[in-house]
C-alpha positions in Angstrom: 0.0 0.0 0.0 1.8 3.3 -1.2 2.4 6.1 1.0 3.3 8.1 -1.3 0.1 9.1 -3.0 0.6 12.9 -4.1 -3.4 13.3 -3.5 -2.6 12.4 0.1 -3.4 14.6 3.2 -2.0 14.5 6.5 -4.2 12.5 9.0 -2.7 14.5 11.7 -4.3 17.4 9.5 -7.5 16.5 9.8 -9.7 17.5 12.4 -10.3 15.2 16.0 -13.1 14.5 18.1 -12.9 13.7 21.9 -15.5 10.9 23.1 -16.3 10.1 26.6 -13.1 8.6 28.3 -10.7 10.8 26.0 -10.5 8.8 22.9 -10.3 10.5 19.9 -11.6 10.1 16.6 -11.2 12.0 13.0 -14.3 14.2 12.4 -14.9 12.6 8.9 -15.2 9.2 7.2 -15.6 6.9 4.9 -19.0 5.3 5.1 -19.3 1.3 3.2 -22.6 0.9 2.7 -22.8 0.2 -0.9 -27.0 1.1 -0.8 -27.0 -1.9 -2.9 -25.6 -0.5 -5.5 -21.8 -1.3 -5.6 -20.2 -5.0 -5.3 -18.0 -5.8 -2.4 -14.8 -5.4 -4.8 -16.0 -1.9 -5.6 -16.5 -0.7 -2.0 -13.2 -2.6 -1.0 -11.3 -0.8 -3.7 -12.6 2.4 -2.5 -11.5 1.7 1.4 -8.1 0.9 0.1 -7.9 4.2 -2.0 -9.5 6.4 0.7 -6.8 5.0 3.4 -4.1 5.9 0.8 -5.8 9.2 0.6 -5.6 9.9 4.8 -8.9 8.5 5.8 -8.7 6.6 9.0 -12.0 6.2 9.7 -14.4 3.8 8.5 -17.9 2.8 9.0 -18.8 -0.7 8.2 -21.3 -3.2 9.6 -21.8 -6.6 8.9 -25.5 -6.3 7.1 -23.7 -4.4 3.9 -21.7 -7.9 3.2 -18.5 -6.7 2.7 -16.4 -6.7 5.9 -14.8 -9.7 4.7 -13.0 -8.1 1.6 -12.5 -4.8 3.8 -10.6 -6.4 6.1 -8.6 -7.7 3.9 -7.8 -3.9 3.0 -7.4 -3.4 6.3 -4.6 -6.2 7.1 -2.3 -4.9 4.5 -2.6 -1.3 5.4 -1.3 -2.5 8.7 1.7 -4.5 7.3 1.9 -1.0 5.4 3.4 0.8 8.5 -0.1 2.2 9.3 -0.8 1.6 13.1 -3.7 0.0 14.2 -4.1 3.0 16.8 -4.4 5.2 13.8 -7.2 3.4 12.3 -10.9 3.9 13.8 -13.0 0.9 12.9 -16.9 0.9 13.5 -19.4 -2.2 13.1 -23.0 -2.8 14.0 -24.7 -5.8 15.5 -27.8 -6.5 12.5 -31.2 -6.6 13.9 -31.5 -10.6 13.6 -28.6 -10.8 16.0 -30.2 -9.2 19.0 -30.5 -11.9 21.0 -28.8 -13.6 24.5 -25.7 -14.8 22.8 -26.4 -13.9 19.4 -24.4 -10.3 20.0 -21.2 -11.9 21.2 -21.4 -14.1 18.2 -22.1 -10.9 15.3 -19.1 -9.7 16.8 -17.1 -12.3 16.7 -17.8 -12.8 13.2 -17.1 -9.2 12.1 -14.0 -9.4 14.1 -12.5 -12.3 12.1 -14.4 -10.9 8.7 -12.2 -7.4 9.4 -9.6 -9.6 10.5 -8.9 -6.9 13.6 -8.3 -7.8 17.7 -10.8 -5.0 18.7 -13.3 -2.6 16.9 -13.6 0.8 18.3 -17.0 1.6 18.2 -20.0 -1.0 17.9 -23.3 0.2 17.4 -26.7 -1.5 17.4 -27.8 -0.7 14.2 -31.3 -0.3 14.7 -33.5 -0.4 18.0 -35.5 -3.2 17.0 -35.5 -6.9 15.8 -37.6 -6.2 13.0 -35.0 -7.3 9.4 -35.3 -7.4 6.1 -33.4 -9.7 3.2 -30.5 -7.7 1.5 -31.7 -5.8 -1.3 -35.2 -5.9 0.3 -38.1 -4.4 -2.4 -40.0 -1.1 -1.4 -42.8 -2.5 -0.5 -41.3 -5.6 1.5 -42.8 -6.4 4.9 -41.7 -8.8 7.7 -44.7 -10.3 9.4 -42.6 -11.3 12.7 -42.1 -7.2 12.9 -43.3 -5.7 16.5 -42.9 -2.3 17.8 -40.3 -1.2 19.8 -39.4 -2.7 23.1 -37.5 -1.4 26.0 -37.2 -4.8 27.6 -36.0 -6.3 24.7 -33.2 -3.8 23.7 -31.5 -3.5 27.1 -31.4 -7.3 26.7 -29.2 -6.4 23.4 -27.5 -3.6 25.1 -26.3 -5.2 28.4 -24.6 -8.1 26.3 -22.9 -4.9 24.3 -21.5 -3.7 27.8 -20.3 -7.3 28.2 -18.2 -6.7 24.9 -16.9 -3.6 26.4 -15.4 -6.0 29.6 -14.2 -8.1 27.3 -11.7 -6.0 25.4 -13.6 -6.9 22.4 -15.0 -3.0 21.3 -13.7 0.2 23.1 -17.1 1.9 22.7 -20.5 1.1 22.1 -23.2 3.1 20.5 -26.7 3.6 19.1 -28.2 3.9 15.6 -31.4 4.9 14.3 -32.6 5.8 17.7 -35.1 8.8 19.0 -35.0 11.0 22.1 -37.7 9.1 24.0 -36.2 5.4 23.2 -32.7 7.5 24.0 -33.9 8.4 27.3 -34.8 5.0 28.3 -31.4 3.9 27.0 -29.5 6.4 29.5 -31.8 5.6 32.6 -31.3 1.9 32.2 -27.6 1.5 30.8 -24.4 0.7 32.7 -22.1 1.9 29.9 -22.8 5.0 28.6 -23.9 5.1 24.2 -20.0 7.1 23.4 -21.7 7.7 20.1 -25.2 8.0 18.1 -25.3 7.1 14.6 -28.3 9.5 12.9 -29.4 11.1 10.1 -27.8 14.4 9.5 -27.5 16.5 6.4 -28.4 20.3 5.9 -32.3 19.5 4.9 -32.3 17.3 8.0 -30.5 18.9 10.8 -32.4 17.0 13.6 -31.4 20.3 16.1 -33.5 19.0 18.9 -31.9 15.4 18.8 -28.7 16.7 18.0 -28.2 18.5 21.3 -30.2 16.1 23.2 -26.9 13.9 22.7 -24.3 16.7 22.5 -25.6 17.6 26.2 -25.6 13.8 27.3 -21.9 13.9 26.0 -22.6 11.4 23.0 -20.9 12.2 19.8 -23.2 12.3 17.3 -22.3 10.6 14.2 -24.0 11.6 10.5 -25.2 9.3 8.0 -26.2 10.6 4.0 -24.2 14.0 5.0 -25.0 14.8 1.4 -28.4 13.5 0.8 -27.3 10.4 0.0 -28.1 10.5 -4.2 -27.0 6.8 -4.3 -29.4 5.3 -1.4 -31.4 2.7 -2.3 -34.8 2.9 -4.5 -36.9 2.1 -1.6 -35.9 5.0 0.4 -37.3 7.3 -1.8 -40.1 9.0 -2.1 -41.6 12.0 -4.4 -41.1 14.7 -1.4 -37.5 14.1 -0.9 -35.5 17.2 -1.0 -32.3 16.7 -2.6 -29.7 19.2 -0.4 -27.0 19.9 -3.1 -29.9 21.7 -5.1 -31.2 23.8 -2.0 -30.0 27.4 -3.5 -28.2 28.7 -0.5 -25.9 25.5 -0.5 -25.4 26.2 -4.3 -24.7 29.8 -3.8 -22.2 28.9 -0.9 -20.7 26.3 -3.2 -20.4 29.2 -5.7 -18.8 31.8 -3.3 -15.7 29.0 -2.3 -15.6 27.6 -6.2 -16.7 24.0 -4.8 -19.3 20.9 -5.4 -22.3 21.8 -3.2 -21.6 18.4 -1.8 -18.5 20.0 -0.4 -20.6 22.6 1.8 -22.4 19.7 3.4 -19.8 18.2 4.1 -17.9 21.3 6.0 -21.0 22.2 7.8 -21.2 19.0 8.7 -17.6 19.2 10.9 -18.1 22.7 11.4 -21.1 22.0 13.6 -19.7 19.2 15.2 -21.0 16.0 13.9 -18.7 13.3 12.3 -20.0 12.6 9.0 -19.5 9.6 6.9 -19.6 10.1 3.3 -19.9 7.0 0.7 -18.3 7.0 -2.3 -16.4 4.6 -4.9 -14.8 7.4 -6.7 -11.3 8.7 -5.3 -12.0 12.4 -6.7 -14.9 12.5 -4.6 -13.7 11.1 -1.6 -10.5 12.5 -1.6 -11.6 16.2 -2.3 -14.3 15.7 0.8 -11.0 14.7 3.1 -9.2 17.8 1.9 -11.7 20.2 2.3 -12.6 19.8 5.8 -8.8 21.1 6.6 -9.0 24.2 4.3 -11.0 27.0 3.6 -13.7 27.1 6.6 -17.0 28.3 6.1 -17.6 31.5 8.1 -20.4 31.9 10.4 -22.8 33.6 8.6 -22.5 31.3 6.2 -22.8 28.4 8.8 -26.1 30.5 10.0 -27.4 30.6 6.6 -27.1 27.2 6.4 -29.5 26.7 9.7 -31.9 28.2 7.4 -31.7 25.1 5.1 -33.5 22.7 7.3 -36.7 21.7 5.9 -36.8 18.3 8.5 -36.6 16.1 5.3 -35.9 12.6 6.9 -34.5 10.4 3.7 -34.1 6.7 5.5 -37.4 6.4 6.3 -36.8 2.9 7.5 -41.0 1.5 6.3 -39.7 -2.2 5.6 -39.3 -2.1 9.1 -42.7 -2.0 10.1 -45.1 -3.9 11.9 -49.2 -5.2 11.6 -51.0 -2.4 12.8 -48.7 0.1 12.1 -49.6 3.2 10.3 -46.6 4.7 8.4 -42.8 5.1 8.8 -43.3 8.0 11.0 -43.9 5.5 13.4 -40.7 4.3 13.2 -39.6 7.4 14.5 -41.6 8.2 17.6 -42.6 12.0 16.1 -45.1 13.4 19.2 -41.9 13.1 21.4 -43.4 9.3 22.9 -42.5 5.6 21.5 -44.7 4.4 19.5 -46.7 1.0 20.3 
């Protein structure tokens, strides 16, 4: 693995964010979830170029089935020269896997298929047992779906504590979650959620959630920082704004001579989250590395781009839904109280 790319920038250039015990992490990514879309090969490929390129961060998890051929990416940037310190690896346990036992054995798995000793931050990837097949149809629907329950995702979540005690993950987080299902979460837990994987992009700025977890002291992490273009076909719908058209992001992107997809991205670190762009193409992933160590936005802008909200949610999440239930929105506990 080459070193000696001349796209390259500096890890050390990039900036860091301190979770709970003072661990730090780079405040950008690469995300891998190919939004069935890419192959394995393609997504592995871009891992490999995007570590070349200074990334140290990746998101994976084993539902996108390609940790395997990551990992292989992985072991040879480490007989590289690159440390494992340097890397920050993140998994999630899938939403069949959330039983007694099953958790220990999803990480296990992803371990060995990432061929690493420890992964830094494990996530539950969704607050329910509710699954679907991979490459799951629009309109797919699991009849063994039920709403959310408390009882059962402590169950998951004290076996993910047991992973912390075992030296197996440093830090454990949540995923797709809301501020009532949070709440329960922080009552009942021993080890404190170090992070909380959401949807965050300047059309969905989630403020409220946002600074619920900034205040509990939980990173938040943000998924489709750029609208995600490339997500799957049945995540969208006809309403769906598409941020990197919003006019004040295209102005902004005018004013620094950028992609619009660069301004999400910036406002993204600026404000503090940690996004994790996807992409397979090295100009795109290498020029959203480099901007986030040049050319800040300044606060007006950043206060222009408040204005951009328009609470557009773009993972909706429906083939998660059970008998009974009345629309994604119930996925997402809306009147501020989990649905049943």
């Amino acid at each position: 693995m080459s070193n000696n790319n001349l796209s390259a920038i500096d890890p050390s250039s990039v900036p860091q964010r301190i979770l709970r015990g003072g661990d730090k992490m780079p405040a950008i990514g690469m995300g891998t979830f190919g939004s069935d879309r890419f192959t394995a090969e393609q997504i592995s490929a871009a891992v490999k170029g995007a570590i070349e390129a200074g990334y140290r961060l990746f998101d994976c998890a084993a539902v996108y089935g390609n940790e395997d051929m990551i990992g292989d990416v992985f072991q040879e940037a480490l007989k590289s020269g690159i440390r494992r310190e340097e890397l920050f690896i993140t998994s999630k346990v899938w939403n069949d896997m959330h039983g007694k036992g099953d958790v220990l054995i999803s990480c296990s798995k992803t371990l060995k298929d990432l061929k690493l000793d420890y992964i830094d931050l494990f996530f539950v990837h969704w607050p329910f047992r509710n699954f679907h097949p991979k490459g799951a149809p629009p309109d797919y629907h699991n009849e063994n779906a039920r709403p959310y329950s408390h009882e059962q995702y402590m169950e998951t979540w004290y076996q993910m504590e047991r992973l912390v005690k075992a030296g197996l993950v440093r830090h454990i987080g949540s995923s797709n979650m809301t501020i009532p299902k949070m709440k329960l979460l922080i009552r009942d837990c021993t080890i404190m959620p170090s992070a909380n994987e959401m949807e965050l992009h300047p059309c969905f700025q989630q403020k409220e959630f946002y600074d619920f977890c900034i205040g509990n002291g939980i990173q938040p992490i943000g998924f489709c920082p750029i609208g995600s273009p490339t997500r799957p076909d049945r995540d969208k719908t006809p309403d769906d704004i598409a941020d990197i058209e919003e006019p004040v992001v295209v102005q902004i992107a005018k004013d620094h001579n950028v992609h619009p997809a660069v301004i999400c991205i910036k406002w993204a670190v600026q404000r503090g989250q940690v996004p994790i762009p996807f992409s397979v193409h090295s100009n795109e992933y290498i020029s959203n590395l480099k901007n986030v160590t040049i050319d800040p936005l300044s606060e007006s802008e950043m206060k222009k781009l408040e204005s951009v909200d328009k609470n557009c949610r773009l993972i909706k999440g429906q083939v998660f839904l059970w008998d009974g239930s009345k629309g994604w929105e119930d996925l997402w506990d809306i009147d501020g109280t989990i649905t049943k």
